[in-house]
ZABA-849691 format. One record per atom (N, C-alpha, C, CB): residue number from 1; residue in one letter; atom name; x, z, y. Coordinates in steps of 0.05 Angstrom, whole numbers, plus 5000, padded with zeros to 4 digits. Glycine has a CB too. Example, Ala and Ser with C-alpha at 12.3 -4.5 7.8 and 13.67 -1.06 7.14 Angstrom:
REM residues 2
1 | A | N | 5264 | 5156 | 4886
1 | A | CA | 5246 | 5156 | 4910
1 | A | C | 5264 | 5156 | 4934
1 | A | CB | 5226 | 5181 | 4911
2 | S | N | 5257 | 5142 | 4955
2 | S | CA | 5273 | 5143 | 4979
2 | S | C | 5258 | 5157 | 5001
2 | S | CB | 5282 | 5114 | 4988
***
This chain:
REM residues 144
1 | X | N | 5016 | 5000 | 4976
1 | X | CA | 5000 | 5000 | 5000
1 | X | C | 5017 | 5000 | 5025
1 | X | CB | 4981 | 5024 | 5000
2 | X | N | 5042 | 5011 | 5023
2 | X | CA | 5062 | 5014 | 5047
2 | X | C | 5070 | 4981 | 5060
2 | X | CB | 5092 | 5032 | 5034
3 | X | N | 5068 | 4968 | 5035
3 | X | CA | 5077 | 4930 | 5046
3 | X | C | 5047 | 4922 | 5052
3 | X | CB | 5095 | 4903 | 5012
4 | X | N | 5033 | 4918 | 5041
4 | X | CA | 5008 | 4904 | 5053
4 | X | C | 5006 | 4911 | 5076
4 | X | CB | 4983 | 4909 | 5042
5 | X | N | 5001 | 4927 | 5095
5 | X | CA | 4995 | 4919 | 5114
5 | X | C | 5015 | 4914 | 5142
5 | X | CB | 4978 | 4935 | 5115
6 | X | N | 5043 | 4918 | 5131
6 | X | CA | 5059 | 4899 | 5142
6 | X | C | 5060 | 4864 | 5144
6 | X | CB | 5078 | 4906 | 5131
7 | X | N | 5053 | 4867 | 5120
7 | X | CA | 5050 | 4838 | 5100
7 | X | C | 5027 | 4818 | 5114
7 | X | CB | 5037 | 4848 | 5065
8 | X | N | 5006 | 4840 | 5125
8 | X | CA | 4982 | 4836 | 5134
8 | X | C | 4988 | 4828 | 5161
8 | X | CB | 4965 | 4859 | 5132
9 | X | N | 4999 | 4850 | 5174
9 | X | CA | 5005 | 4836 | 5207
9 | X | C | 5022 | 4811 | 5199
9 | X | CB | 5027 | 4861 | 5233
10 | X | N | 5032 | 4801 | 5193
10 | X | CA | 5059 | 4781 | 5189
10 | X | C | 5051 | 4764 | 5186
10 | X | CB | 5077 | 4782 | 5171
11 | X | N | 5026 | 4757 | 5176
11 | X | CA | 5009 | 4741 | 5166
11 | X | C | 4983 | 4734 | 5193
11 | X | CB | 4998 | 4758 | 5138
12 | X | N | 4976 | 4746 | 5195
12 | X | CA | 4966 | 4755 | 5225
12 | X | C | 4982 | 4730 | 5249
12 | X | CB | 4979 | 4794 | 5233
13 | X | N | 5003 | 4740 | 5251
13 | X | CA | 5025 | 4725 | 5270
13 | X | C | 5033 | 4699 | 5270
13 | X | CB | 5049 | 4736 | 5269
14 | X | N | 5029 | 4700 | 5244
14 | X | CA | 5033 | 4667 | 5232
14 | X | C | 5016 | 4654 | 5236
14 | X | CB | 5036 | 4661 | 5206
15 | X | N | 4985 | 4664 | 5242
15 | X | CA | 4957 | 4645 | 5248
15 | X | C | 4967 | 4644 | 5277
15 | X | CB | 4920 | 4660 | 5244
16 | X | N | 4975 | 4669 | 5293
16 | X | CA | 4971 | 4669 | 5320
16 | X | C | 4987 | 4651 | 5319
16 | X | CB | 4975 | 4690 | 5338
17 | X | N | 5014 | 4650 | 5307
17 | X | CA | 5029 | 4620 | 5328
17 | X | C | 5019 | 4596 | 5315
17 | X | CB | 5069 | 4615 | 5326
18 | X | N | 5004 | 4584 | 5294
18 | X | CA | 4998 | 4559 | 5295
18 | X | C | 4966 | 4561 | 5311
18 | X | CB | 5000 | 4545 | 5265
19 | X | N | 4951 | 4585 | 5317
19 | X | CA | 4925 | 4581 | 5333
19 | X | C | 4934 | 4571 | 5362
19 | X | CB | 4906 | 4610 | 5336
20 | X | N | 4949 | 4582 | 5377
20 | X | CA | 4977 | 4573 | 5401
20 | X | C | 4981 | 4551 | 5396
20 | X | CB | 5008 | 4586 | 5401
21 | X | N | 4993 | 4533 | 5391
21 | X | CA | 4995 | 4514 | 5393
21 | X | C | 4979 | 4488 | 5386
21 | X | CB | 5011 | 4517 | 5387
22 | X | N | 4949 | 4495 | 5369
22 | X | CA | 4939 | 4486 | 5369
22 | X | C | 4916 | 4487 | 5390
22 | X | CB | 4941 | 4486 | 5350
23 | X | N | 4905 | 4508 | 5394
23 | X | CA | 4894 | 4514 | 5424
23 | X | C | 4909 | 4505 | 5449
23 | X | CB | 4891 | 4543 | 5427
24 | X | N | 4930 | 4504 | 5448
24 | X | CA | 4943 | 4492 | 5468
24 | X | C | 4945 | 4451 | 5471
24 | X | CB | 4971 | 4507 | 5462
25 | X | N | 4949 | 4442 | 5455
25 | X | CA | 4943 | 4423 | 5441
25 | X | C | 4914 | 4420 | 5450
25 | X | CB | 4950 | 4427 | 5413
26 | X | N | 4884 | 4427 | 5444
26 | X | CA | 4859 | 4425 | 5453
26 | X | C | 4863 | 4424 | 5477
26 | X | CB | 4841 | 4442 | 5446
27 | X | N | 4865 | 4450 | 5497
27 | X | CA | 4870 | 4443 | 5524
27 | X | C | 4882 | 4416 | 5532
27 | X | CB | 4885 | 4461 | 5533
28 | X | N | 4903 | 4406 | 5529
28 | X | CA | 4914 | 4377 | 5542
28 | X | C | 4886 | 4365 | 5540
28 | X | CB | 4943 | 4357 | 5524
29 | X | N | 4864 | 4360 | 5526
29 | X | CA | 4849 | 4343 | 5519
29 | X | C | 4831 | 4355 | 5527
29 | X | CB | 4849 | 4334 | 5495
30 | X | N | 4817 | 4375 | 5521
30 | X | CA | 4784 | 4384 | 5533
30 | X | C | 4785 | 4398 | 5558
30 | X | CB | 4766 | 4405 | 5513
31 | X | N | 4821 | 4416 | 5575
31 | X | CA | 4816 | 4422 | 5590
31 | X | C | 4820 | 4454 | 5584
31 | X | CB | 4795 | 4409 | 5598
32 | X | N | 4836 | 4472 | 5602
32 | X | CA | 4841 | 4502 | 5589
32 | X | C | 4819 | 4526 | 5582
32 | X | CB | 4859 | 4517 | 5608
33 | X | N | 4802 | 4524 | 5608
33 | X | CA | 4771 | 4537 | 5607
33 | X | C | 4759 | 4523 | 5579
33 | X | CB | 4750 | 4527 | 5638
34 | X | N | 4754 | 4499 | 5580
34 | X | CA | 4736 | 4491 | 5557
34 | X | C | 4754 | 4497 | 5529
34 | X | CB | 4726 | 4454 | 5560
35 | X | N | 4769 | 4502 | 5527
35 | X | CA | 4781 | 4490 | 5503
35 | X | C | 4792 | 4526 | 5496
35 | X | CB | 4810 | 4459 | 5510
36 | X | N | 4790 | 4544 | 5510
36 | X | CA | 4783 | 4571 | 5506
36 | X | C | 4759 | 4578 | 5494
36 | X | CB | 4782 | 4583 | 5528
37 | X | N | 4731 | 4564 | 5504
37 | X | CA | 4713 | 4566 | 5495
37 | X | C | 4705 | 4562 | 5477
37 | X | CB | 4704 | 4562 | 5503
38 | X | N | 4712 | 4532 | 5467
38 | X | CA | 4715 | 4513 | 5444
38 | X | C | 4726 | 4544 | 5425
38 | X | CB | 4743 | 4480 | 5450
39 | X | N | 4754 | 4547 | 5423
39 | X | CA | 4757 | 4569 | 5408
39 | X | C | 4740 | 4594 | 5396
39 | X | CB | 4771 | 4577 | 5421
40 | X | N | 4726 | 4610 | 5425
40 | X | CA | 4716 | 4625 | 5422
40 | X | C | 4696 | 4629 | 5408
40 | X | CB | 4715 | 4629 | 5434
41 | X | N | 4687 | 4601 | 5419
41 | X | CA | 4654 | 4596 | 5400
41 | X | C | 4657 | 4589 | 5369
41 | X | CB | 4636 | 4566 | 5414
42 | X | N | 4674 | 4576 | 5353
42 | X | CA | 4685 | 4571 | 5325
42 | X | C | 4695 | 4595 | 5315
42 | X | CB | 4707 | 4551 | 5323
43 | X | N | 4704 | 4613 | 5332
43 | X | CA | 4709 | 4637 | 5324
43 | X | C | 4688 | 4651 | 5319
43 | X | CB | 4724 | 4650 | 5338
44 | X | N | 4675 | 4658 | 5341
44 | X | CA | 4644 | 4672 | 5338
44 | X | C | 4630 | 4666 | 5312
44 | X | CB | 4623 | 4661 | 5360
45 | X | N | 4622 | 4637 | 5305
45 | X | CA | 4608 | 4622 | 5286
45 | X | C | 4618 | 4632 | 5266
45 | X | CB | 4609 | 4594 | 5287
46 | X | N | 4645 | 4628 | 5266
46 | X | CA | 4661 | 4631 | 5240
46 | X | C | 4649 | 4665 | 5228
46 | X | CB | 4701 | 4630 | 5249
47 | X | N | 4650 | 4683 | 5247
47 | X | CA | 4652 | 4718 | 5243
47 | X | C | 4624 | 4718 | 5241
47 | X | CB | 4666 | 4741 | 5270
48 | X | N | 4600 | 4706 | 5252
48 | X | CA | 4574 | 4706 | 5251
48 | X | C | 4566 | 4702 | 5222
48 | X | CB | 4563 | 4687 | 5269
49 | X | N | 4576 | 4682 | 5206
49 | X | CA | 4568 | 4680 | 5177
49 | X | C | 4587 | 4702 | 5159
49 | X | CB | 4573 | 4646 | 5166
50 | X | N | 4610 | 4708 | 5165
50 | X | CA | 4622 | 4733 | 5157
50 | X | C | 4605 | 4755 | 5154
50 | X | CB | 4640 | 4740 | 5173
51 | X | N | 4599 | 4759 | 5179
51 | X | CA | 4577 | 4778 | 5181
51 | X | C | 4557 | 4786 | 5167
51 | X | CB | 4567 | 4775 | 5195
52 | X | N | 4542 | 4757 | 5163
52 | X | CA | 4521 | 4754 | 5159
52 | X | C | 4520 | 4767 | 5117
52 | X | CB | 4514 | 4722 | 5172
53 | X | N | 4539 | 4749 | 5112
53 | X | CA | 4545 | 4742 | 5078
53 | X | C | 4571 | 4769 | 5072
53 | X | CB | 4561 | 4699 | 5072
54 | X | N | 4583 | 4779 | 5089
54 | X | CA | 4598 | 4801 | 5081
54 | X | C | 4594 | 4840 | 5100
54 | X | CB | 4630 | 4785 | 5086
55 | X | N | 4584 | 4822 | 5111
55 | X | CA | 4587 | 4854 | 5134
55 | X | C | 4576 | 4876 | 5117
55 | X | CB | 4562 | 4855 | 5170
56 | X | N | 4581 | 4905 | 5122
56 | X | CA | 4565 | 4933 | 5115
56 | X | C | 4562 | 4950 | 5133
56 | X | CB | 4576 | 4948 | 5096
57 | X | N | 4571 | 4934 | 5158
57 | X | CA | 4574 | 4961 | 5179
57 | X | C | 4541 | 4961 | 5193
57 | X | CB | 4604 | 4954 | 5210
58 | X | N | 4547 | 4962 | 5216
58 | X | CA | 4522 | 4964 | 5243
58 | X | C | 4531 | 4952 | 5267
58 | X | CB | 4513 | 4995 | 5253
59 | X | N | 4516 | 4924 | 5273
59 | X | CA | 4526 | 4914 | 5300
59 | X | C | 4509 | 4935 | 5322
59 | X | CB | 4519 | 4876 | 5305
60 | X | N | 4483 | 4947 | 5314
60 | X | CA | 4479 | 4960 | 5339
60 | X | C | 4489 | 4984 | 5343
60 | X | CB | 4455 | 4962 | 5343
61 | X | N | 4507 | 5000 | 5333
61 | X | CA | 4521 | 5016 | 5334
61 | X | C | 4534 | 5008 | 5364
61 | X | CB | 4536 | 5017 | 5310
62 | X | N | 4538 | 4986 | 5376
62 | X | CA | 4567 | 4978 | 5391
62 | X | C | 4542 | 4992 | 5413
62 | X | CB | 4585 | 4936 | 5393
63 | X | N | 4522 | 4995 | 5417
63 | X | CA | 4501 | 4996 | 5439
63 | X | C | 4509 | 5035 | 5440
63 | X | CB | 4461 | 4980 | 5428
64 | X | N | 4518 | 5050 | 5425
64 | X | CA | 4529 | 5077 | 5431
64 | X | C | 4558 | 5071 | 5434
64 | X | CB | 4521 | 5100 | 5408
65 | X | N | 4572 | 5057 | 5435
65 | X | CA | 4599 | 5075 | 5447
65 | X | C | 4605 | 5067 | 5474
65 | X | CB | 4627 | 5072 | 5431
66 | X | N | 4623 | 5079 | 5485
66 | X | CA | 4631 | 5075 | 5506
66 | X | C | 4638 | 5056 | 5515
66 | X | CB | 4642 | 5085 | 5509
67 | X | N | 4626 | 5037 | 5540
67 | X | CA | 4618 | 5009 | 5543
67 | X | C | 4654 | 4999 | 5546
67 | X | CB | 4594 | 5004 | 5577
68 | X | N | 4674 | 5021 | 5556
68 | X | CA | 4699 | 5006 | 5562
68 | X | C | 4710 | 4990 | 5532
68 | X | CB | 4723 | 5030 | 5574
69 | X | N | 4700 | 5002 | 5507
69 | X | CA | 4704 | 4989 | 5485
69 | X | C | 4701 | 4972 | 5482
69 | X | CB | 4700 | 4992 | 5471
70 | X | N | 4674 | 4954 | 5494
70 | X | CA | 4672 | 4931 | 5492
70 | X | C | 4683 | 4904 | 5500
70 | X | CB | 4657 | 4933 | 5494
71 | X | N | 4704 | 4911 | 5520
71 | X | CA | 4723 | 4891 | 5532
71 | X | C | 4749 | 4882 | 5507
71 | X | CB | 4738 | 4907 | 5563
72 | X | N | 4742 | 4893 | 5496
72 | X | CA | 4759 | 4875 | 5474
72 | X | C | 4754 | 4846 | 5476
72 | X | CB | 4752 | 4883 | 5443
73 | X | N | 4738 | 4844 | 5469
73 | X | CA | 4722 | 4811 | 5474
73 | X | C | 4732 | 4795 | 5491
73 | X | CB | 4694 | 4810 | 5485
74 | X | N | 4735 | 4808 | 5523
74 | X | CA | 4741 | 4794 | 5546
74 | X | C | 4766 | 4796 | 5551
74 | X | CB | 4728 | 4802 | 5567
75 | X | N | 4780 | 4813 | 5536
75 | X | CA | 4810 | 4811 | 5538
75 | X | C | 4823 | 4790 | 5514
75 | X | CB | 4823 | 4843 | 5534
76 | X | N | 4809 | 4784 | 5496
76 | X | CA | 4814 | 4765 | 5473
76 | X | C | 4800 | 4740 | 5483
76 | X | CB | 4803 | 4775 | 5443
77 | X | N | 4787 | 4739 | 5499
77 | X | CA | 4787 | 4710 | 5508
77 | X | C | 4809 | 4708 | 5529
77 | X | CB | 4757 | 4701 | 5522
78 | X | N | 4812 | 4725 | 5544
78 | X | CA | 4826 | 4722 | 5565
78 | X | C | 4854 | 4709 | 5554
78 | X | CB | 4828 | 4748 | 5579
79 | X | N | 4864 | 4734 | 5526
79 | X | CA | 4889 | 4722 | 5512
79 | X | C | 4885 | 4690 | 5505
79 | X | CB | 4894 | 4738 | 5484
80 | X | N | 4872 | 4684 | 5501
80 | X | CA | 4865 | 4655 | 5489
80 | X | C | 4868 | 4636 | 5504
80 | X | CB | 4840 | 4649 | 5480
81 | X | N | 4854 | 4646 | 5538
81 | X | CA | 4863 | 4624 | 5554
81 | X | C | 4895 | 4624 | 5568
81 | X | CB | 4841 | 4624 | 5577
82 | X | N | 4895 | 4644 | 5573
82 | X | CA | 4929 | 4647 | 5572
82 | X | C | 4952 | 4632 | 5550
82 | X | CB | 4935 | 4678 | 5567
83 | X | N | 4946 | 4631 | 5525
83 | X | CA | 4956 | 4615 | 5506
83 | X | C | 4952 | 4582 | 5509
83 | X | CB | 4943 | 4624 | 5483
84 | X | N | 4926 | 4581 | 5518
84 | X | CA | 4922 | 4554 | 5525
84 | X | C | 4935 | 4542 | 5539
84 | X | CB | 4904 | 4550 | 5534
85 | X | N | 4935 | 4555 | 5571
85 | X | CA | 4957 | 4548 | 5595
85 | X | C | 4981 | 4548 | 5585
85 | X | CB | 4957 | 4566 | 5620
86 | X | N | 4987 | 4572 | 5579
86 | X | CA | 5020 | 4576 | 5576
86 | X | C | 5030 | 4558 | 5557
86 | X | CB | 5031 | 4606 | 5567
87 | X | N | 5030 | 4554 | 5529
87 | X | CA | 5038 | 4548 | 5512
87 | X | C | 5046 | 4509 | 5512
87 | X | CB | 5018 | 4562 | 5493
88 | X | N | 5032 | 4495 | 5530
88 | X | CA | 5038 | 4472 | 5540
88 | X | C | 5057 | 4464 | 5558
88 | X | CB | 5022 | 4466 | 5546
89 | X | N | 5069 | 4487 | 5566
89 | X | CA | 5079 | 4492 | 5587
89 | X | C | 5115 | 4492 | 5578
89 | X | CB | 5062 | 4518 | 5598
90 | X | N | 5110 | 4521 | 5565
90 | X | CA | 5143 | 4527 | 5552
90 | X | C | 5142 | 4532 | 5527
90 | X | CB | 5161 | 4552 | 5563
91 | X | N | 5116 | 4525 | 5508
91 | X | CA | 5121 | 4524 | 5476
91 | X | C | 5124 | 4549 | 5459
91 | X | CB | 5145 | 4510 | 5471
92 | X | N | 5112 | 4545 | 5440
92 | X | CA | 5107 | 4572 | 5434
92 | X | C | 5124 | 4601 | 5425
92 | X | CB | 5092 | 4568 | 5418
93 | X | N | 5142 | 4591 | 5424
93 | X | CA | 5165 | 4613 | 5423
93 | X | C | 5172 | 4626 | 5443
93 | X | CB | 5188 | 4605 | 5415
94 | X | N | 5174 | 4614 | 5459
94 | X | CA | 5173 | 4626 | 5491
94 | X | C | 5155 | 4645 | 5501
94 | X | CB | 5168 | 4606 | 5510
95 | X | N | 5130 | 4631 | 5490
95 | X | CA | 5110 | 4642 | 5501
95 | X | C | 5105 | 4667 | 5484
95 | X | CB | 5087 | 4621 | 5503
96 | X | N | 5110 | 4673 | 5468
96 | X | CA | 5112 | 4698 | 5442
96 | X | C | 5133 | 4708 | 5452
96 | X | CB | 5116 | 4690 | 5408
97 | X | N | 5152 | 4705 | 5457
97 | X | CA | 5176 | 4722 | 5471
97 | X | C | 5165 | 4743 | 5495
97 | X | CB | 5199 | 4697 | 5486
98 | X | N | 5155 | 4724 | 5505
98 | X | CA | 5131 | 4745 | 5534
98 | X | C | 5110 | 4754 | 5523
98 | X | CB | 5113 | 4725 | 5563
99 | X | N | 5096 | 4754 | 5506
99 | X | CA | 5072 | 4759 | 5509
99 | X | C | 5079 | 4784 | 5485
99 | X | CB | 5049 | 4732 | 5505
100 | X | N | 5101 | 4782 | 5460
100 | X | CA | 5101 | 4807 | 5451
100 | X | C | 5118 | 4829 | 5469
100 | X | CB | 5110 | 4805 | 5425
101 | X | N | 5135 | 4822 | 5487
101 | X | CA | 5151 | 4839 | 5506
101 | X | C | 5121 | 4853 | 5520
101 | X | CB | 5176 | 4819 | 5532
102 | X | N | 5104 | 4842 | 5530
102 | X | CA | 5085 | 4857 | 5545
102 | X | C | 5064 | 4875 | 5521
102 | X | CB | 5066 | 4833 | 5566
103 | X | N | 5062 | 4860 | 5499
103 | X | CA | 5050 | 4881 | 5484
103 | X | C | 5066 | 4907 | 5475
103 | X | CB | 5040 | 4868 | 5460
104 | X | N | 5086 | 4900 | 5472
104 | X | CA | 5108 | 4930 | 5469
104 | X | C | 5112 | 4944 | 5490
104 | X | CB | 5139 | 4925 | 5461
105 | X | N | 5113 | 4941 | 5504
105 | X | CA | 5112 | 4956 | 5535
105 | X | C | 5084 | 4970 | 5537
105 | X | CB | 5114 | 4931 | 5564
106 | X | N | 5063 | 4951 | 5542
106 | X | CA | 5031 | 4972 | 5542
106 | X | C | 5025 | 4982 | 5520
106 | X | CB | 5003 | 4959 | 5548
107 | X | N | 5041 | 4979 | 5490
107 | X | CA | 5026 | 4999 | 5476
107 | X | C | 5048 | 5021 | 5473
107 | X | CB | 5012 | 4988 | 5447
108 | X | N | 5078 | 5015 | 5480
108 | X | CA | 5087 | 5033 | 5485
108 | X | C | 5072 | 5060 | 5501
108 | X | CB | 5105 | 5022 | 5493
109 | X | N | 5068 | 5050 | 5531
109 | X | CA | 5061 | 5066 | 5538
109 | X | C | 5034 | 5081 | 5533
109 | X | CB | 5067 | 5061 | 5554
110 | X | N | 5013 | 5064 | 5520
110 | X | CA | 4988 | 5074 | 5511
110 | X | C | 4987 | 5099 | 5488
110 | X | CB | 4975 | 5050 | 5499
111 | X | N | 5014 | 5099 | 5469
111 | X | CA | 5024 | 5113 | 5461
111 | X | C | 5031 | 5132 | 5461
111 | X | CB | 5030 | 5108 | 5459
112 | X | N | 5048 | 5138 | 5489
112 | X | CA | 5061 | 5161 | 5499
112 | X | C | 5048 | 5176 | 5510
112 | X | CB | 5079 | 5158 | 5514
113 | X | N | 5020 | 5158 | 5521
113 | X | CA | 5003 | 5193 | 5527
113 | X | C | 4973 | 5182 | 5515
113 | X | CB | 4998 | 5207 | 5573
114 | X | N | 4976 | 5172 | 5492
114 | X | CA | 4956 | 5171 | 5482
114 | X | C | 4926 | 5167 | 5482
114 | X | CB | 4960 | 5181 | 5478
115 | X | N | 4937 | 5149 | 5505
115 | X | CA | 4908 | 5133 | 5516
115 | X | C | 4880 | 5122 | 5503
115 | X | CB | 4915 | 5112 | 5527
116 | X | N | 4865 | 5126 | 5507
116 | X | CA | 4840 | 5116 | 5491
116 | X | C | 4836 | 5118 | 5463
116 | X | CB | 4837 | 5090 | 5495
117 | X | N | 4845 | 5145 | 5460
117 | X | CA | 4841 | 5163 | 5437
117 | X | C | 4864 | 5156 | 5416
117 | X | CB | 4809 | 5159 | 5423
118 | X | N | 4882 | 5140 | 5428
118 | X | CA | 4903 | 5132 | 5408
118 | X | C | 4922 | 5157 | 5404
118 | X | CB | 4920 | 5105 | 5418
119 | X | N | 4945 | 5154 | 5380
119 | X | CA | 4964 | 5179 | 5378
119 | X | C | 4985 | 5182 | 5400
119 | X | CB | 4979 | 5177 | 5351
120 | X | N | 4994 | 5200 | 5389
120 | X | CA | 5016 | 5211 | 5419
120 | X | C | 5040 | 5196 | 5405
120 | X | CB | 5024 | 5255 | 5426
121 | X | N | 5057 | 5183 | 5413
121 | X | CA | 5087 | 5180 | 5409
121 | X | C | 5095 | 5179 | 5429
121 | X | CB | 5098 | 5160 | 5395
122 | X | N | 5120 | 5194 | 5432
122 | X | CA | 5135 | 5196 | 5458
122 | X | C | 5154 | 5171 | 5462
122 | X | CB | 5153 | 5223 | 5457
123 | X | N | 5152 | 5160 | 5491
123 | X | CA | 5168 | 5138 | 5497
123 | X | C | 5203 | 5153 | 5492
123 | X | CB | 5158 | 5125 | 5533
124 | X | N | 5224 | 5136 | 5479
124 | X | CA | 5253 | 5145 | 5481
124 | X | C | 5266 | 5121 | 5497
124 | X | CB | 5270 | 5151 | 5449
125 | X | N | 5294 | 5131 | 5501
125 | X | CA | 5308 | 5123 | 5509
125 | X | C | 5316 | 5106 | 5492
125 | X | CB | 5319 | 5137 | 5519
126 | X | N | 5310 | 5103 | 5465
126 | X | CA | 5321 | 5072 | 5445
126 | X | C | 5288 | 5050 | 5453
126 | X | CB | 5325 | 5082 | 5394
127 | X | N | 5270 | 5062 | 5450
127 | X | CA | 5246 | 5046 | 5468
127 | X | C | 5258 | 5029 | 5487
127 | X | CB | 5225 | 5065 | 5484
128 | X | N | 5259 | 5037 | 5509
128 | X | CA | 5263 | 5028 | 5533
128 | X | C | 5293 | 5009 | 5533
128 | X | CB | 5263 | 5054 | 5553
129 | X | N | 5316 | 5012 | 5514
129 | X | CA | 5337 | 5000 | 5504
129 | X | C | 5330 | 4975 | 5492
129 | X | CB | 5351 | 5017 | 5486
130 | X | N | 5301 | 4977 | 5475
130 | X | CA | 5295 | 4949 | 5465
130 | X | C | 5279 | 4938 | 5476
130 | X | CB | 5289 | 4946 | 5441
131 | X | N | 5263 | 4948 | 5502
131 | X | CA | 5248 | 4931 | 5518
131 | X | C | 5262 | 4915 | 5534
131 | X | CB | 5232 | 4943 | 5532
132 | X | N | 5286 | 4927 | 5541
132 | X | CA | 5315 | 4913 | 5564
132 | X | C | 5320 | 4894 | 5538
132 | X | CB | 5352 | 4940 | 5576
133 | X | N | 5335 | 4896 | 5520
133 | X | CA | 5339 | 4878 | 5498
133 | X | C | 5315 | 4847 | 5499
133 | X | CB | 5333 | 4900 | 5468
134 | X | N | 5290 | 4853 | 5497
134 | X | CA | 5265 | 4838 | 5499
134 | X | C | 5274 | 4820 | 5519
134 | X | CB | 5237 | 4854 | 5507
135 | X | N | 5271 | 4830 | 5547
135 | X | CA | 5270 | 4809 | 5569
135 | X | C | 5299 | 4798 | 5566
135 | X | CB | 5261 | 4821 | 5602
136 | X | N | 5325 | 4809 | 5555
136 | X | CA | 5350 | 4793 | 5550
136 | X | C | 5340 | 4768 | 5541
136 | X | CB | 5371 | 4805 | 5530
137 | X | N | 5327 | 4771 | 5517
137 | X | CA | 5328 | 4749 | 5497
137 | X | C | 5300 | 4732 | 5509
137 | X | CB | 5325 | 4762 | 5461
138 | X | N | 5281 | 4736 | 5526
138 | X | CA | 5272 | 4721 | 5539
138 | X | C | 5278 | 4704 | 5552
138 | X | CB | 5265 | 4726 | 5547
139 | X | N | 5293 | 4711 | 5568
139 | X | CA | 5326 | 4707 | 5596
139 | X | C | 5332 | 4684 | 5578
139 | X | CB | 5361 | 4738 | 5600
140 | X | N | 5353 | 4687 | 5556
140 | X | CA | 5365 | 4675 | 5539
140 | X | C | 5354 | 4649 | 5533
140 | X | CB | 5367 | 4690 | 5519
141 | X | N | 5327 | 4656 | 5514
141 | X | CA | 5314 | 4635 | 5505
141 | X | C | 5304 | 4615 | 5522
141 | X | CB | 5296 | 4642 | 5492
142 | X | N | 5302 | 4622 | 5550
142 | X | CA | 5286 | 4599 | 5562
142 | X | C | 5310 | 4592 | 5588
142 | X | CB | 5249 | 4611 | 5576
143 | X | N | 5332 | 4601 | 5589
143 | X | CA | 5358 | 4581 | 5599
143 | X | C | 5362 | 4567 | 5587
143 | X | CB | 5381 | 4588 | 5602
144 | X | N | 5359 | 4537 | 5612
144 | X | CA | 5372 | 4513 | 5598
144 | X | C | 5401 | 4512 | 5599
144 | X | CB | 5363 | 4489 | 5610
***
């Protein structure tokens, strides 16, 4: 159980970079707004029959919790159109170079004081060593 769900994110990452470049790819052609949407909506469809043929939970449950939970949504589209723009731009390695540097940074710090009910881990001084490391190899990768 300790590898699966390493195994799991890794796997995960591997959709995200060919969804990137293929969402990016749509944009040149339908346009970055539309071609976010395009996404969103095949996604939706896709999770709607999931739902439908696998779910056990409660979608009206989402109507009790706390409404800030529900911006997941709007921050995963938001990611999407950002992938769209960016990724045509400087390609997707690049664009994963930035975009996991900023996820390690905010969940670093979401971490450290344990924001939105998440655990406590304390930011260190090897943290902050490999976030400087991060933007190096950003630096790096995108000098011509």
């Amino acid at each position: 159980m300790r590898v699966l769900f390493p195994v799991l994110a890794l796997i995960g990452g591997i959709a995200i970079a060919f969804q990137a470049q293929i969402n990016g790819g749509l944009g040149k052609k339908a346009g970055s707004i539309e071609a976010s949407f395009i996404s969103f909506l095949i996604g939706t469809a896709a999770l709607f029959f999931v739902t439908i043929f696998f779910g056990k939970g409660n979608l009206i449950a989402a109507g009790s919790v706390p409404k800030w939970q529900l911006l997941g949504g709007l921050l995963g589209a938001f990611y999407v159109f950002i992938m769209v723009v960016t990724v045509p731009k400087i390609g997707v390695a690049s664009t994963f170079i930035a975009v996991i540097a900023g996820q390690m940074i905010i969940g670093a710090i979401i971490d450290h004081f344990g924001l939105m009910g998440g655990i406590k881990d304390p930011l260190t001084t090897k943290k902050v060593a490999a976030f400087l490391l991060l933007f190096v190899s950003l630096y790096l990768f995108n000098k011509k």
